[in-house]
N, C-alpha and C positions, 0 to 999 in steps of 0.2 A: 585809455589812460587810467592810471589807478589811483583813488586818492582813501586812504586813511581812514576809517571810520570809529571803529572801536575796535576793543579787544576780544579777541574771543579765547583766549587760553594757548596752552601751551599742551604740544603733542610730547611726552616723555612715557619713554618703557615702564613698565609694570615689575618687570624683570628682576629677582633677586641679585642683589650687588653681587662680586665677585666675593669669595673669601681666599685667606690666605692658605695655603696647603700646610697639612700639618709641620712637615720638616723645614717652613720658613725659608723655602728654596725659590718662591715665587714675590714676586715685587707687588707693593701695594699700586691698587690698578690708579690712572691718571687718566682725566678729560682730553682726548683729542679729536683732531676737527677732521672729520672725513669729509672730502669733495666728491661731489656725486656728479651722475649725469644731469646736464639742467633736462628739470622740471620733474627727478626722481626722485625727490628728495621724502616722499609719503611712503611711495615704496619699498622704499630703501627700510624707513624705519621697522613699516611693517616686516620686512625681512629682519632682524633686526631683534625685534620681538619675537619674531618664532623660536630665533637662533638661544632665547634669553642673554642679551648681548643689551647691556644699560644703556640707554640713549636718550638725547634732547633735543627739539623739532619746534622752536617758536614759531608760533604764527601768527600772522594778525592777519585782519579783516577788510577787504578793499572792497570798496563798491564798483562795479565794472557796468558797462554799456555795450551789448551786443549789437553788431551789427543790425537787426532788425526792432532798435529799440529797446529792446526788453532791458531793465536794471537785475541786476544780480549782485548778491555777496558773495564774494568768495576768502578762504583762507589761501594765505600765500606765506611758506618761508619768508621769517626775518632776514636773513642770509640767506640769500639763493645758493642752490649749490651747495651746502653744507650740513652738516649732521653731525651733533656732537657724541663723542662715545666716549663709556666710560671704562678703559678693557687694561688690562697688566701690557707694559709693553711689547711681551714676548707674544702676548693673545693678536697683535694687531692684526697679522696674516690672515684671523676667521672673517676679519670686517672686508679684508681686501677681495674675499673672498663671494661676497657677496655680489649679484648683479646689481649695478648701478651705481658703483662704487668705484671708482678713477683711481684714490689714490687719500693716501694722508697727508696731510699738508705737514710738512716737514724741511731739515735742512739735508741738503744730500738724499742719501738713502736711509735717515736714521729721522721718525714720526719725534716731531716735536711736541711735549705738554704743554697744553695750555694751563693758567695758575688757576685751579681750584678754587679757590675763594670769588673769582671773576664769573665761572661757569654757575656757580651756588647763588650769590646775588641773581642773577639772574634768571634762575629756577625760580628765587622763594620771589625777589623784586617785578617782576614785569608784570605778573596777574592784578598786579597791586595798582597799575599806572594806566595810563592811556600811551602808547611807544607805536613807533610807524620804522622803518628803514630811515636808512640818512646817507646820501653820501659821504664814503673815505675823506675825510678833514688831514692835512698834513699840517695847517697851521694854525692857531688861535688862541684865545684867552683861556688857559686850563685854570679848572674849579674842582674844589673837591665838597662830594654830599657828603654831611653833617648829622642827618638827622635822616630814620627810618630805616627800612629793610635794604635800602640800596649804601646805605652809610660806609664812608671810606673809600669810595670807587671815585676814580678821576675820571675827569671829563671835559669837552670845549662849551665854554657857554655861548647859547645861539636864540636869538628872539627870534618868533614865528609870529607874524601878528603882533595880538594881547598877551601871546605867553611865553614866556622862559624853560625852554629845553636844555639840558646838558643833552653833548652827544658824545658817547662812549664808542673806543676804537678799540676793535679786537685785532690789536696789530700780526700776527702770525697769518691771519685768512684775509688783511686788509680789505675788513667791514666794521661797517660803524650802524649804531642803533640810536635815536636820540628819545630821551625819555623828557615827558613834561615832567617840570619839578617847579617848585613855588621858589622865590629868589631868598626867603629865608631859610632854606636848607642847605644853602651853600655857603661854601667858604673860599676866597681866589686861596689859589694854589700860592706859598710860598718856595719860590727856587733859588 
């Protein structure tokens, strides 16, 4: 069983962004969520990287207990199974291309984008916090952060213990992350 310890950073390509081609004939690239083989998800990026193909790979830190006692830390995807890429729509096919790579999560046969600003938070916001996995939430009290690097993202608010978590749903890959947050950084959602 795994439980949560700290953070240990975030796996993201090095990779030079994509640019636009001179004649403006190519679409400004978009965040989408590649589904990989489970437990390919390191592989994948390193593919990925080779490819120079932009990508994000959170991870946190779980303490694990091997069968012969030993403790161990390990990194594990925030989202199993998933791999975010940053590629022109038309580029999807180089990612499909890769081993270890299922598919793009999408509607039909057409990759759907995930919003930008949700994938960026998340880059610059999560190095900043202590955050573990959370189960898919379909219902609860939504909040929105207020204040800091994650500011403007909605969320359900959830006590753990002594502390207050907002848990953020990435509805397109239905996965949720929840971040600790102090209860003055948030504001209830008006609907």
């Amino acid at each position: 069983m795994s439980s949560p310890i700290d953070v240990r950073g975030l796996a993201s390509s090095t990779a030079a962004p994509f640019v636009m081609d001179a004649g403006g004939s190519g679409a400004a690239p978009k965040w989408f969520a590649a589904y990989t083989t489970p437990r390919h998800e390191k592989a994948v990026v390193r593919q990925l990287d080779a490819r120079h193909i932009d990508s994000f790979l959170p991870l946190y830190s779980s303490s694990r207990r091997w069968k012969n006692g030993c403790r161990v830390t390990v990194e594990q995807p925030l989202f199993p199974s998933y791999v975010f890429v940053h590629v022109r729509r038309r580029d999807s096919v180089k990612v499909l291309q890769i081993p270890g790579v299922v598919s793009i999560v999408g509607t039909g046969r057409e990759p759907s984008a995930l919003p930008t600003d949700e994938i960026e938070s998340l880059r610059t916001g999560l190095p900043q916090r202590r955050y573990e996995p959370h189960p898919y939430l379909v219902a609860g009290e939504k909040v929105r952060i207020v204040s800091g690097a994650m500011a403007g993202l909605v969320g359900v608010l959830v006590r753990k213990k002594n502390e207050f978590r907002v848990v953020m749903a990435l509805d397109l890959i239905r996965q949720s992350v929840s971040v600790e947050i102090d209860i003055d950084e948030i504001e209830p959602l008006q609907q």
